[in-house]
N, C-alpha and C positions, 0 to 999 in steps of 0.2 A: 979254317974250314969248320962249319957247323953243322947239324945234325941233316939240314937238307940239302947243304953241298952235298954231304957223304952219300944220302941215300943218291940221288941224281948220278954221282959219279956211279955208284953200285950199280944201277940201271945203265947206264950208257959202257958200265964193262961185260954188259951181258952181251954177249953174240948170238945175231940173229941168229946163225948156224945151227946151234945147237940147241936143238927144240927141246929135251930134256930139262934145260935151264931157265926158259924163256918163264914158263908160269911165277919164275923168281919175278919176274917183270911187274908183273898185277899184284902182287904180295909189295913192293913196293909204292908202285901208285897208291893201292891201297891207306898205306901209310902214310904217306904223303898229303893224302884229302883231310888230315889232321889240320897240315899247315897251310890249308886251301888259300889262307887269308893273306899270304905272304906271297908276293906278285912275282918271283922266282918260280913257284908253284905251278901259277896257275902257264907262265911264261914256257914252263916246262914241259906241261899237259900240252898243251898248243902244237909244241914242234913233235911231241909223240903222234898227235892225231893225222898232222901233216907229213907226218913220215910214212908213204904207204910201204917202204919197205920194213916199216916195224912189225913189231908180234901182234898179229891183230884180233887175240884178245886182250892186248894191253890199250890197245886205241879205242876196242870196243867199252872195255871197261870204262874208260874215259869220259865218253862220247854218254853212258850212262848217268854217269857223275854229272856229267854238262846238263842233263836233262833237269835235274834237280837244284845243280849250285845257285845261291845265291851270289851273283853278282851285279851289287848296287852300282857301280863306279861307270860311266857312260861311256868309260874310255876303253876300259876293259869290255865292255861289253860287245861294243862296236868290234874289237880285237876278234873277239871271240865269234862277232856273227861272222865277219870275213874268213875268218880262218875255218868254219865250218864250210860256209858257199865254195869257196875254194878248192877244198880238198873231196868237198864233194863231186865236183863238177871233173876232178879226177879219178875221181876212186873206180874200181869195177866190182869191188864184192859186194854180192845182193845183199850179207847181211850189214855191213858197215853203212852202206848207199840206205841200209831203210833207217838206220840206228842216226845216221845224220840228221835225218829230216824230222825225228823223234827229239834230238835235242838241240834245233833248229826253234821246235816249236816255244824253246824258252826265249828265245832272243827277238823275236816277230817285231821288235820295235823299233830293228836295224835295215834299213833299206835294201839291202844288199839281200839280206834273209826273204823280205818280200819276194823281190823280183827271182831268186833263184826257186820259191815255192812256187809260183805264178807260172815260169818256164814246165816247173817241173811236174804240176799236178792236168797244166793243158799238151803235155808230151803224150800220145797215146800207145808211140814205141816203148817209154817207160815201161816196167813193170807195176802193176797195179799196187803191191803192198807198199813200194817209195811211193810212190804217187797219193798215197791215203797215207803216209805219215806225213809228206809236206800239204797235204791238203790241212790236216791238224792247225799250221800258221795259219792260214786264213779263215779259218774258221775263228780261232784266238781274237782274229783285229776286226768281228762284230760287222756293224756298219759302216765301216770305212770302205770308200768308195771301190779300192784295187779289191777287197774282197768280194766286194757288189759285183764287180765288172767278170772279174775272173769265173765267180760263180755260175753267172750267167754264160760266159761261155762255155764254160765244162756242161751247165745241161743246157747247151745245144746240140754237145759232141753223142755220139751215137754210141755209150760204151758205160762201164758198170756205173764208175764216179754220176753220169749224170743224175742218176736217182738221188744219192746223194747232196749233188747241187742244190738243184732245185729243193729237195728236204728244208736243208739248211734255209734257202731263200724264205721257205714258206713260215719256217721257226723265226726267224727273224720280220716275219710279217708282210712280207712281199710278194708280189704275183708277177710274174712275167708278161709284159703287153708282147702284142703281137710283131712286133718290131722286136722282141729283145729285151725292151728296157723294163726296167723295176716300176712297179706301181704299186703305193703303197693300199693295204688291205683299208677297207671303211669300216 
């Protein structure tokens, strides 16, 4: 057993129960993003984030970390958008549900990441502030067409995002035909 078994096992001996101990929790992660590089690590992070019965400043913390990590590996990444779409599409606390879509915005190159931004920024039950961090993914993927399309439908919808949309459309150099569809500016 080596330094990141041990930490690992330390964290999975902390009991949710008792909240006094839990911030031991993120004092661990913390450490941990030392050995981000080591696929235990990041295997590790994954099933904290998916655990909604965990300490959810230890998932929050996470979910920050995710925002930033580099990870090259297409395999890992793919892992990582799933595992965000996922536990998001379960999760109920506002701040975790905006904190996903914040580091969501890293991974936009995962299909999965697309279609849960796309559901989630044209949702108008949503909450606004999830709804403007998974808008963040499509704004990332530029001209690609699911951002084209999506955009266009958020400024049809009748609610704050639309100004936004349309913003975006217009930064990216496009005008709304009367039908809807993008027309590039002359």
């Amino acid at each position: 057993m080596d330094q990141i078994d041990e930490q690992i096992a330390a964290y999975l001996n902390i009991p949710n129960t008792h909240k006094d101990e839990q911030w031991g929790k993120v004092q661990i992660i913390e450490s941990l993003e030392e050995h981000f590089a080591d696929q235990r690590v990041l295997d590790f992070f994954l099933s904290v984030i998916a655990d909604h019965k965990d300490y959810e400043m230890a998932r929050l913390h996470i979910l920050k970390y995710m925002e930033i990590a580099d990870i090259p590996n297409p395999t890992n990444r793919q892992k990582v958008g799933e595992c965000l779409t996922n536990s998001f599409s379960k999760e109920k606390g506002w701040t975790l549900r905006c904190w996903f879509g914040r580091a969501a915005s890293r991974f936009r190159d995962i299909p999965e990441v697309v279609r849960a931004a796309v559901d989630c920024v044209l949702d108008q039950n949503e909450y606004a502030d999830i709804r403007i961090n998974w808008f963040q993914v499509l704004v990332g993927l530029k001209l690609h067409p699911i951002a084209i399309d999506t955009l266009q439908q958020l400024g049809r919808l009748n609610d704050d995002l639309a100004a936004w949309a349309l913003d975006i459309l217009q930064k990216w150099n496009l005008d709304i035909g009367p039908d809807g569809a993008p027309i590039p500016k002359q």
